[in-house]
C-alpha positions as a printed NumPy array, in Angstrom:
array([[ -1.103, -21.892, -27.802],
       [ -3.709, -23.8  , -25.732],
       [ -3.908, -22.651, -21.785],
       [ -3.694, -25.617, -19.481],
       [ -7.084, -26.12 , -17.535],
       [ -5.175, -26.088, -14.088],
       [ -2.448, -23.525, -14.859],
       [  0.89 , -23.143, -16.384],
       [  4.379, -21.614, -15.925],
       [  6.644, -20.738, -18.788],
       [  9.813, -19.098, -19.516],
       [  9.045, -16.455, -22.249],
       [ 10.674, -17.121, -26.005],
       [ 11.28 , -14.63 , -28.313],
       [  9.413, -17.096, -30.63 ],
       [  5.797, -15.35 , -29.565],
       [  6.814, -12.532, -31.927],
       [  6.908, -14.091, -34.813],
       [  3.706, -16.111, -33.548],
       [  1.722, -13.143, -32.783],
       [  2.701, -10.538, -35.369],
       [ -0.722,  -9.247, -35.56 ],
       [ -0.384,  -8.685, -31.869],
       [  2.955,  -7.24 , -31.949],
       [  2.125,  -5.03 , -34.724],
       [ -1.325,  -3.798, -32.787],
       [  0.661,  -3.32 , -29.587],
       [  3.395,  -1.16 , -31.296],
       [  0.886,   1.096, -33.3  ],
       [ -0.994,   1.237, -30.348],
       [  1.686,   2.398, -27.806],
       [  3.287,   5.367, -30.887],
       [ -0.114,   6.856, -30.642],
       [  0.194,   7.165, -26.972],
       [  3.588,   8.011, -26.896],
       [  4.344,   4.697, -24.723],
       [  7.555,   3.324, -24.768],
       [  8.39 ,  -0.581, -24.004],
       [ 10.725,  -2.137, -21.036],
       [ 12.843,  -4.377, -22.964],
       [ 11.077,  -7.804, -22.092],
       [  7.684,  -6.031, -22.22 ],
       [  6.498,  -7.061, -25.708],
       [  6.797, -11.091, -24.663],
       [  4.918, -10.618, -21.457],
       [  1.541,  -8.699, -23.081],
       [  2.235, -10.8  , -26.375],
       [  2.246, -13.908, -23.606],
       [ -0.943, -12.667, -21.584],
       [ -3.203, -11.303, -24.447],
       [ -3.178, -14.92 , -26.01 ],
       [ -3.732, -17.115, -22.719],
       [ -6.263, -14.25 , -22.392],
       [ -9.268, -15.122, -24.992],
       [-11.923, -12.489, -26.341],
       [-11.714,  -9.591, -23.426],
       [-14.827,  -8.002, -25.049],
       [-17.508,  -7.334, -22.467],
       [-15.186,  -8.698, -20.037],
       [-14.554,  -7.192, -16.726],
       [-10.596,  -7.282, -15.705],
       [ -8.097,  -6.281, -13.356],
       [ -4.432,  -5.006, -14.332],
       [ -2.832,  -4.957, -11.163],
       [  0.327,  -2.987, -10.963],
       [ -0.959,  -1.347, -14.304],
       [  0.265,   2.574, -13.754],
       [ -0.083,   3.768, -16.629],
       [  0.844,   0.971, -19.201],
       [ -0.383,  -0.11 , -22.596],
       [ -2.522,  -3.107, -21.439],
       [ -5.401,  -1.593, -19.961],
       [ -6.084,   0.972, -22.666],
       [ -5.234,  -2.263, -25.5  ],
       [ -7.711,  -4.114, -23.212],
       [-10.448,  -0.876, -23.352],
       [-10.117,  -1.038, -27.238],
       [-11.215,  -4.594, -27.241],
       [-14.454,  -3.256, -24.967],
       [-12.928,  -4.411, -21.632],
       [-13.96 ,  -2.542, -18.286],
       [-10.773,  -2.523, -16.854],
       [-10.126,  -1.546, -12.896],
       [ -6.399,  -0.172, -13.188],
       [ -5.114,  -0.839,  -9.938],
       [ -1.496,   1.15 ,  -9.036],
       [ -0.148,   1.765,  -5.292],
       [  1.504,   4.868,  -7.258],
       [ -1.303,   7.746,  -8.047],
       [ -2.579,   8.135, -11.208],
       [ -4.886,  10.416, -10.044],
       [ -3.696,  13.457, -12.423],
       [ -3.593,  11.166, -15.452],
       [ -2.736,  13.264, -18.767],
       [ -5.889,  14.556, -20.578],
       [ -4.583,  12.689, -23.587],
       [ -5.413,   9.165, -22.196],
       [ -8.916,  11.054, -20.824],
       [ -9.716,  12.298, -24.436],
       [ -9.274,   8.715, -25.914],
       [-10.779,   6.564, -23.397],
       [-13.51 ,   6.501, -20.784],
       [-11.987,   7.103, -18.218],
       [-13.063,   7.423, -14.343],
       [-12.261,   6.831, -10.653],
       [-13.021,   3.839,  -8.819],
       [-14.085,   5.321,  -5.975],
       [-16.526,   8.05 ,  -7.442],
       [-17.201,   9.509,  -3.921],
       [-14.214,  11.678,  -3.76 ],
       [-11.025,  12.642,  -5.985],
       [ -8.608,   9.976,  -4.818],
       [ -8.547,   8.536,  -7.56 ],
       [ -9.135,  10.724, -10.754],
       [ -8.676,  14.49 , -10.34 ],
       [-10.84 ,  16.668, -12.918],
       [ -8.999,  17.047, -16.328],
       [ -8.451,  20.618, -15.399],
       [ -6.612,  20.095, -12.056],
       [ -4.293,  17.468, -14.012],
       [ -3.512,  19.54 , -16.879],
       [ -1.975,  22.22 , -14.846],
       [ -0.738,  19.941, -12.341],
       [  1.585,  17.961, -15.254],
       [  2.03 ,  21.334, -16.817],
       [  3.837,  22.871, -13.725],
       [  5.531,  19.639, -12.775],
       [  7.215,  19.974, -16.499],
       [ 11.177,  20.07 , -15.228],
       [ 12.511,  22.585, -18.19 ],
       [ 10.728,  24.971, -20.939],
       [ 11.96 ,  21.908, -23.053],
       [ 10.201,  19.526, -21.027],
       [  6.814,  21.988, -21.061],
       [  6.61 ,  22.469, -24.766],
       [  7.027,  18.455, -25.089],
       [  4.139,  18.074, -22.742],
       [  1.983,  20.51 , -24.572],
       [  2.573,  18.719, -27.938],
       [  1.702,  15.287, -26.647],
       [ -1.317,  16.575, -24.629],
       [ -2.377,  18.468, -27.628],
       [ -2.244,  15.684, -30.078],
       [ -4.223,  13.751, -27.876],
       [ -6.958,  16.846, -27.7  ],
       [ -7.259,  15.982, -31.524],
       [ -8.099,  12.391, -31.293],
       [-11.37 ,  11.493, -32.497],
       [-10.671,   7.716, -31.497],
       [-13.016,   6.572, -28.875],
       [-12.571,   3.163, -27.201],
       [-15.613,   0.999, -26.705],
       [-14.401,  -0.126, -23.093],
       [-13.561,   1.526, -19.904],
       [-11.104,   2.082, -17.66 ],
       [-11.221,   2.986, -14.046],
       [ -8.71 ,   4.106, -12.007],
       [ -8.269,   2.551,  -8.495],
       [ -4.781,   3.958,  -6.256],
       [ -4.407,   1.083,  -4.006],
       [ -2.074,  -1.163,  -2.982],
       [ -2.283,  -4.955,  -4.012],
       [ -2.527,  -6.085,  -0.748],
       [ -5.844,  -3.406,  -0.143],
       [ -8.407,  -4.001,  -2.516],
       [-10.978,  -3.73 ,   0.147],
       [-13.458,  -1.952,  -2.28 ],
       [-13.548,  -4.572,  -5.013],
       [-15.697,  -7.373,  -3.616],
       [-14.983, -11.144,  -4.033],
       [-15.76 , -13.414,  -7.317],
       [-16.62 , -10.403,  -9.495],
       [-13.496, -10.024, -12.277],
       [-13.407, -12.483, -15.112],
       [ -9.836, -11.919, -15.208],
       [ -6.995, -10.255, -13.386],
       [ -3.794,  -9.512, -15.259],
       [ -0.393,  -7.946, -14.357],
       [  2.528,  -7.097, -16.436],
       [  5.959,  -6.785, -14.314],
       [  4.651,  -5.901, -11.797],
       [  4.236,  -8.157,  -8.916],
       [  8.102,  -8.576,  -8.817],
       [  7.979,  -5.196,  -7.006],
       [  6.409,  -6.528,  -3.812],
       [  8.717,  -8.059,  -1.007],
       [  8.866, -12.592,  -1.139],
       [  6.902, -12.198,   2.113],
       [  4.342, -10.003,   0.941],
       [  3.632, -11.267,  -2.507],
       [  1.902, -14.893,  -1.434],
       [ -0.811, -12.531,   0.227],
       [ -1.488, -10.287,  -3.6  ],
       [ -1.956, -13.472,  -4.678],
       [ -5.021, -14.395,  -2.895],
       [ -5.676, -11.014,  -2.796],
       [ -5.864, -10.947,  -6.662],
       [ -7.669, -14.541,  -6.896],
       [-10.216, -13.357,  -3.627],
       [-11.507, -10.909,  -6.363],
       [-11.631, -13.586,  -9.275],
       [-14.871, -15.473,  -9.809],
       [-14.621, -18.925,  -9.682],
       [-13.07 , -20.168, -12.958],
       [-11.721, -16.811, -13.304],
       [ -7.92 , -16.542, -15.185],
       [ -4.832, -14.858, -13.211],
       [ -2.425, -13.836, -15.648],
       [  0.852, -12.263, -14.473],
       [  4.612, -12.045, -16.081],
       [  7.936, -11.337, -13.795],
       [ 11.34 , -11.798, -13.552],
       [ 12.621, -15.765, -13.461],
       [ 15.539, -17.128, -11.964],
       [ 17.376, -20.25 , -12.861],
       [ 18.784, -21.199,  -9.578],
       [ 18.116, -19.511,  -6.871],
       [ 15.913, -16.356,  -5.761],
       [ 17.821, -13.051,  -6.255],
       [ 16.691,  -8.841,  -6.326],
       [ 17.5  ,  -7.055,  -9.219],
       [ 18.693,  -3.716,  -8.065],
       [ 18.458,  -1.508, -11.128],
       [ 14.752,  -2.648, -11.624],
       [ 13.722,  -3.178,  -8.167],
       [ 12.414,  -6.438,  -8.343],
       [ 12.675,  -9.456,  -7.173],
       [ 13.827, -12.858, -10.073],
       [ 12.322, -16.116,  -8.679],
       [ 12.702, -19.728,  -9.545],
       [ 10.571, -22.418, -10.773],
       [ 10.332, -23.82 ,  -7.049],
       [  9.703, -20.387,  -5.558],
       [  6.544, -19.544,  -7.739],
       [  5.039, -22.562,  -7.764],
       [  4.682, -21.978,  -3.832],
       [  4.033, -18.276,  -4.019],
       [  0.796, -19.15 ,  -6.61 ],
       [  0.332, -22.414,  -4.876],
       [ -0.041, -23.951,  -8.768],
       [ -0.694, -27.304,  -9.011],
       [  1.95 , -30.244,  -9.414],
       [  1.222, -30.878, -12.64 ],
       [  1.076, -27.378, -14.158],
       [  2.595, -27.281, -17.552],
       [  6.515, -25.845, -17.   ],
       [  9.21 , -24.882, -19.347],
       [ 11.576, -24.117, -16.494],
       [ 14.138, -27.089, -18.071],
       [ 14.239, -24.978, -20.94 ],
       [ 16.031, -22.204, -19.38 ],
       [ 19.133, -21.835, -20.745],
       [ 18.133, -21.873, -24.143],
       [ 15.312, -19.677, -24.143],
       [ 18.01 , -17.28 , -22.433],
       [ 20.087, -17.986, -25.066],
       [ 17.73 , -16.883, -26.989],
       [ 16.617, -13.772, -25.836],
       [ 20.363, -12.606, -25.857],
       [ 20.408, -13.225, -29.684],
       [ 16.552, -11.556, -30.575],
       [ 17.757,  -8.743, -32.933],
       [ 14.103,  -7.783, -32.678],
       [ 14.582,  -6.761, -28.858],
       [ 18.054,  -5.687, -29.034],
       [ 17.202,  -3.255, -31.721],
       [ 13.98 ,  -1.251, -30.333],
       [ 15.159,  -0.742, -27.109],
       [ 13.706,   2.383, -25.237],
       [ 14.895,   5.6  , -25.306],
       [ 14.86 ,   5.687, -21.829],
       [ 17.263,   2.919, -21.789],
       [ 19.9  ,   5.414, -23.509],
       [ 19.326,   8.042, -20.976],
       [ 21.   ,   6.728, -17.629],
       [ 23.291,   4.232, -16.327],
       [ 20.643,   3.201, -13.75 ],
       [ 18.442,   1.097, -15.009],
       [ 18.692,  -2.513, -16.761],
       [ 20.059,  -1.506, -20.101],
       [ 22.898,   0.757, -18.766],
       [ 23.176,   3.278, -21.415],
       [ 21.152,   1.521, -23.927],
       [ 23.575,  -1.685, -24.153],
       [ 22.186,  -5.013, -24.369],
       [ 23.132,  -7.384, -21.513],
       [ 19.82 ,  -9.042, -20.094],
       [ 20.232, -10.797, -16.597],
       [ 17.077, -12.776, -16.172],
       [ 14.251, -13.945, -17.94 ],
       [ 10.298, -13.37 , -17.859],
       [  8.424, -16.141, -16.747],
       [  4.523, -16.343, -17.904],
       [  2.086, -17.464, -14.648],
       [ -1.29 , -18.779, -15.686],
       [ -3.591, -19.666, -12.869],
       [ -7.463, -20.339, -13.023],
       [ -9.472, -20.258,  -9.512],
       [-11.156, -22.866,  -8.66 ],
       [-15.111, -23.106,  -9.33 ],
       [-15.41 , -23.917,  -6.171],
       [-13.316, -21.862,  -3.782],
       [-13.22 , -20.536,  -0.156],
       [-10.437, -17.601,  -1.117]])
């Protein structure tokens, strides 16, 4: 799938499975040795972004909104430095991610950002809920201790808010990409992360970000917290041009189907089994929305 030189917006098909299989196949083995689990739309979105995203070696990217998700260490495997940007802390990340990756804090000056192994081990240790929860911890930490994979690329961890990146100066990234994330931030607020993110872009830089799409009209979606918008809406919000490449007419069906992907259905979360409050209720199948795809290149020449 060619990228449009302007920029492009796209409902997500469950057709880029069986287009990618490497991919999908890379992402799953990747995410069972890191005992990561998938939101149910997940595998379309990074499936979607890793192939508008080209050869990330040497590269140096953004995942904004990244916590602590399987893109940035897929992206350090492919010898990416990657500044993992999170307004939640990451700052006692589990030593099994540290054992596996090079791993640091943005800001090297103090601790804000990455706490010393030590600090986090006992940290995550205590924070453990049950003696269940403890020995569970100690078993995935401890299989990470035994690793002897080493990535190639590097990740750095930045805990700041979208809107903040006051640290990261302008035209430096070669590309900036975000994975259900930017959903999360209020209509009013999200227009400004958007030049935020493309400030920090070099000119002819990519911006690559999924969320939630709506059909007809903007609307929150409690049990995730985010916000589902429509073609209209995030053409404005990412100012793309008029003649950006758009599946939007293609709505229904892609919906359609997404409801009928056995693949999806079928390797749902665990998480998803667990509670009634999230957007599998128990583990049962009833999306409400789509993912939409937003590719957007910055200008070569550009004031943001």
């Amino acid at each position: 799938m060619q990228s449009n030189q302007e920029g492009r917006i796209e409902i997500l098909s469950p057709r880029l499975l069986d287009d990618f299989r490497p991919v999908v196949k890379e992402l799953r083995m990747l995410a069972a040795s890191l005992g990561l689990e998938f939101g149910w739309h997940y595998l379309l979105d990074l499936v979607w972004v890793v192939s508008h995203l080209g050869n990330p070696t040497g590269k140096k990217l953004m995942d904004a909104g990244a916590g602590v998700g399987i893109l940035q260490w897929y992206l350090a495997d492919k010898g990416s430095e990657v500044i993992s940007v999170d307004r939640s802390s990451r700052a006692c990340l589990p030593v099994k991610f540290r054992r596996r990756y090079q791993v640091e804090g943005y800001r090297s000056a103090n601790q804000d950002d990455l706490k010393p192994a030590t600090h986090a081990f006992i940290h995550n240790f205590n924070a453990s809920s049950s003696l269940k929860a403890k020995i569970y911890y100690l078993k995935r930490e401890f299989q990470g201790i035994l690793q002897n994979h080493h990535s190639p690329g590097k990740v750095l961890i930045y805990n700041q808010d979208l809107l903040h990146l006051d640290t990261i100066p302008e035209n430096t990234l070669d590309a900036v990409v975000s994975i259900s994330a930017l959903e999360h931030n209020a209509p009013e607020t999200l227009p400004k992360v958007v030049n935020e993110l493309l400030r920090v872009l070099k000119p002819g830089g990519i911006l690559l970000v999924t969320l939630g799409a709506a059909r007809d009209e903007d609307w929150f979606h409690e049990p995730s917290k985010g916000w589902c918008y429509t073609e209209e809406t995030l053409r404005k919000m990412f100012d793309l041009p008029i003649d950006a490449v758009s599946n939007f007419d293609q709505y229904d069906s892609i919906f359609n189907e997404i409801i009928n992907c056995a693949e999806l259905r079928d390797n749902l979360a665990k998480f998803y089994f667990q509670s009634a409050e999230n957007g599998m209720p128990w583990g049962i199948w009833d999306p409400k929305y789509s993912s939409a795809g937003i590719l957007k290149i910055k200008p070569a020449q550009s004031n943001l």
